[in-house]
N, C-alpha and C positions, 0 to 999 in steps of 0.2 A: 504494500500500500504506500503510497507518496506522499509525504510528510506535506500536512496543511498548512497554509501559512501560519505565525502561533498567534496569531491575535485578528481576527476579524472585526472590522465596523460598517454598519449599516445606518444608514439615513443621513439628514441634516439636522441642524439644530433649529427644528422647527419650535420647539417648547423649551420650556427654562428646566426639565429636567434630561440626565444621561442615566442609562441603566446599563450596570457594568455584572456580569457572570466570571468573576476571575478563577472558579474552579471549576466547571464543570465540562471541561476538555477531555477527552474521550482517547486522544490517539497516541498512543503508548511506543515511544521509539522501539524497536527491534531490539537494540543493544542495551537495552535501558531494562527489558524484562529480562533478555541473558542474564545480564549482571546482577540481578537479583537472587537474593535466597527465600525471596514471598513469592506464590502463584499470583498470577493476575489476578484473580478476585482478592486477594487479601488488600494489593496493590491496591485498587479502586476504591477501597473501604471508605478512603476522606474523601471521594470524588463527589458533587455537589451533581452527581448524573442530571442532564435535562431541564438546569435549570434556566437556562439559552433556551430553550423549546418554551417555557413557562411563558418567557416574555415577551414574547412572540405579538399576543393582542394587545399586549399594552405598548409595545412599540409601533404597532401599525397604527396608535393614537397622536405619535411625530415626535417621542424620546428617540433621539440617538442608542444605540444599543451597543456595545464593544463588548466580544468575549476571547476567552483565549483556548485556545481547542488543543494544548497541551497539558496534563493533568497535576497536579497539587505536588506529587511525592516526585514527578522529576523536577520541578519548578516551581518553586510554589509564590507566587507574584505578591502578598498579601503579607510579605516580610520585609524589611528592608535588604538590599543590595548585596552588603555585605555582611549581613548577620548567619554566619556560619560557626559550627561544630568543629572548631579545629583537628580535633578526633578520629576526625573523618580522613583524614588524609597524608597521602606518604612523602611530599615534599612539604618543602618551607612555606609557610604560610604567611603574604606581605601585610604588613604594619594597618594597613587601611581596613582589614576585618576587624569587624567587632560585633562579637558577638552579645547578644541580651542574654537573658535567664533561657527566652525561649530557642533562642540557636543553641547555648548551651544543652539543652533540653532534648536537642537532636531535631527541632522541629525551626529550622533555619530557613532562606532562598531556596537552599536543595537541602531536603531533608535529611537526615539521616535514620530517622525509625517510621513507621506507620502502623497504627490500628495496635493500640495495648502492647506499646513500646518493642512496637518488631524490629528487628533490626531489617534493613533494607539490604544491604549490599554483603556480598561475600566477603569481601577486604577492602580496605583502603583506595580511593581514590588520589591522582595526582590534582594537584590543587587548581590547575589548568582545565580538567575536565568542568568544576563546578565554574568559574571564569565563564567558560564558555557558553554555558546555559543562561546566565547572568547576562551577557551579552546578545543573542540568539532569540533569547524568548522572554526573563525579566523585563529589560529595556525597553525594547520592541512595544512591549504591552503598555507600558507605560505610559510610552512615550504618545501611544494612541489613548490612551484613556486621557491623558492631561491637554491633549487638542480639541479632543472632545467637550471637554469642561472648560477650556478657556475659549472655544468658537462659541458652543453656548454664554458662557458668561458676556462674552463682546455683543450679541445679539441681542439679548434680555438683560442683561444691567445684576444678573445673578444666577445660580445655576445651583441645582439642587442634585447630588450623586445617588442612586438606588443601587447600593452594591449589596445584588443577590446572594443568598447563601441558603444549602440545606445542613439540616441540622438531625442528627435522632435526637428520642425522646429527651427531655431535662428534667427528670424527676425532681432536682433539685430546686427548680424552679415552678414546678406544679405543674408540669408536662403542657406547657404554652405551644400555640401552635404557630406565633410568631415571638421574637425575642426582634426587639431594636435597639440596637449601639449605636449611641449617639458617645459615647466615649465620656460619660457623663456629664453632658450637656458642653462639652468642650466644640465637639464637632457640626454643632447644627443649633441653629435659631431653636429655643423652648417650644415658643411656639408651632414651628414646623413638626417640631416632634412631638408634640402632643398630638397636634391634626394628625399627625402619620399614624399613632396608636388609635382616637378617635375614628378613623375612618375606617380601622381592621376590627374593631369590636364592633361597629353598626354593624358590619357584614357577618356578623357570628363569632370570630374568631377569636381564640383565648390570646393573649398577647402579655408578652413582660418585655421592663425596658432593662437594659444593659446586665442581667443577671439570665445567662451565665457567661453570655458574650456581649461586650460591651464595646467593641468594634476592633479591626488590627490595622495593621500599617495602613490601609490604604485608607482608611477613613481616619486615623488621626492623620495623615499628610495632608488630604485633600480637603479637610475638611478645615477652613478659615470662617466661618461667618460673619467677623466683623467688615469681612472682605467679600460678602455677598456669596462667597463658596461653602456651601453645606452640603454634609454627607451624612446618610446615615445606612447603618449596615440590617440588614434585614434577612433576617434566619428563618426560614421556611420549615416546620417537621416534616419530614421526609413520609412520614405514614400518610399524609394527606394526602399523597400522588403515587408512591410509588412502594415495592415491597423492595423491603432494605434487604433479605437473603437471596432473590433471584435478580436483584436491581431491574425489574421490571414496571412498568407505567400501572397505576390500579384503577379504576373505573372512576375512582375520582380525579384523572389528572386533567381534563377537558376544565371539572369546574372552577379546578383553583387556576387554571392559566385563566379564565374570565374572570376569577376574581380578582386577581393580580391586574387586569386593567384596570376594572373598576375603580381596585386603590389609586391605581396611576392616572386615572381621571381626576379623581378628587384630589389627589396633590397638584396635578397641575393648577386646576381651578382654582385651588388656595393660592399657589406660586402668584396667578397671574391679579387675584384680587390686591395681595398685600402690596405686588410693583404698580398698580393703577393710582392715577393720581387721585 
């Protein structure tokens, strides 16, 4: 199979919001499952399957959409650049990595475990191997997601990010069937994020804000509001659409891709009432 480009965009910036899928990429380099000691399904385990397909009716509403069609455990775009697992690797590692708790963690740019701390790889990679993915397919994505949100921003005077995400259950949280990270309240106007939960509970749905995700790199980066850029990260439970053991679509994935417009109805409508003079 012929590797896809690693980040697709579609539309203009017709509305003040972009809807970004940063994990739910499907195509699994050849050399990438080799090099593994996990079967493909364990591989997928973080994969956010279908949630690109999700947004579908809500981008035919005139959100830009950006996703990246390489998956989480080669690349995981939703870390910073250089937050790496030193660990990881059998040459010298330069000065400019720096890892957080969570690169330490193993769960860096390119991970190092997946799914109840697996390890990924047979042995040690050369430090140039993750470099290149960094380059290849982190960047790349980036660098389209933040065009996106500054075309938007130059067009409407503000720009609102919906970065997709599925989630399983959160017991912890009382098994919500959305969770919003707003990074607590650092990432996104209050008020947007109030209307953003507001509008998931008219529609039924159980909802918690930033417990147990409270958003990652891409939403504390992207997300300025005193600067008109707001983002908020939005966790979807995967039981709503899809069966987590066969990662198959469930007879509910039709209604929650129409409710997901719906929401992206009513944010826009909000977006466009609060920029009206």
């Amino acid at each position: 199979m012929q590797a896809p480009s690693p980040v697709l965009v579609s539309g203009q910036p017709a509305t003040p919001v972009v809807l970004a899928s940063p994990h739910s990429g499907r195509f699994y380099p050849e050399a990438f499952v080799q090099a593994s000691r996990q079967p493909l399904a364990i591989l997928r385990s973080g994969e956010d399957s279908y949630v690109e397909e999700l947004a579908t009716d809500a981008h035919s509403l005139g959100p830009m959409l950006v996703h990246a069609t390489f998956p989480r455990a080669f690349c995981d775009v939703n870390r910073a650049a250089w937050d790496l697992d030193p660990r990881m690797f059998n040459t010298p590692i330069p000065a400019f990595v720096r890892a957080t708790h969570r690169g330490l963690a193993g769960l860096g740019s390119v991970p190092r475990i997946v799914a109840d701390n697996r390890q990924i790889y047979r042995t040690r990679m050369p430090f140039m191997e993750a470099a290149l993915r960094i380059r290849d397919y982190w960047m790349p994505y980036h660098a389209a997601l933040a065009a996106a949100l500054r075309d938007t921003h130059a067009q409407h005077g503000t720009a609102l990010l919906l970065d997709l995400h599925s989630m399983p259950d959160a017991p912890e949280a009382g098994n919500p069937d959305f969770v919003l990270g707003d990074v607590h309240g650092a990432s996104c106007a209050s008020g947007l994020a109030d209307k953003a939960e507001e509008i998931l509970q008219d529609l039924g749905f159980k909802t918690s804000r930033n417990t147990p995700y409270a958003g990652g790199y891409i939403t504390q980066h992207y997300g300025r509001p005193r600067e008109g850029l707001h983002a908020l990260q939005i966790e979807m439970r995967r039981g709503l659409y899809m069966d987590e053991k066969t990662r198959e679509k469930n007879g509910e994935f039709s209604i929650l891709k129409q409710a997901i417009a719906q929401f992206t109805d009513g944010i826009i409508a909000t977006l466009r009432t609060r920029s009206s003079p």
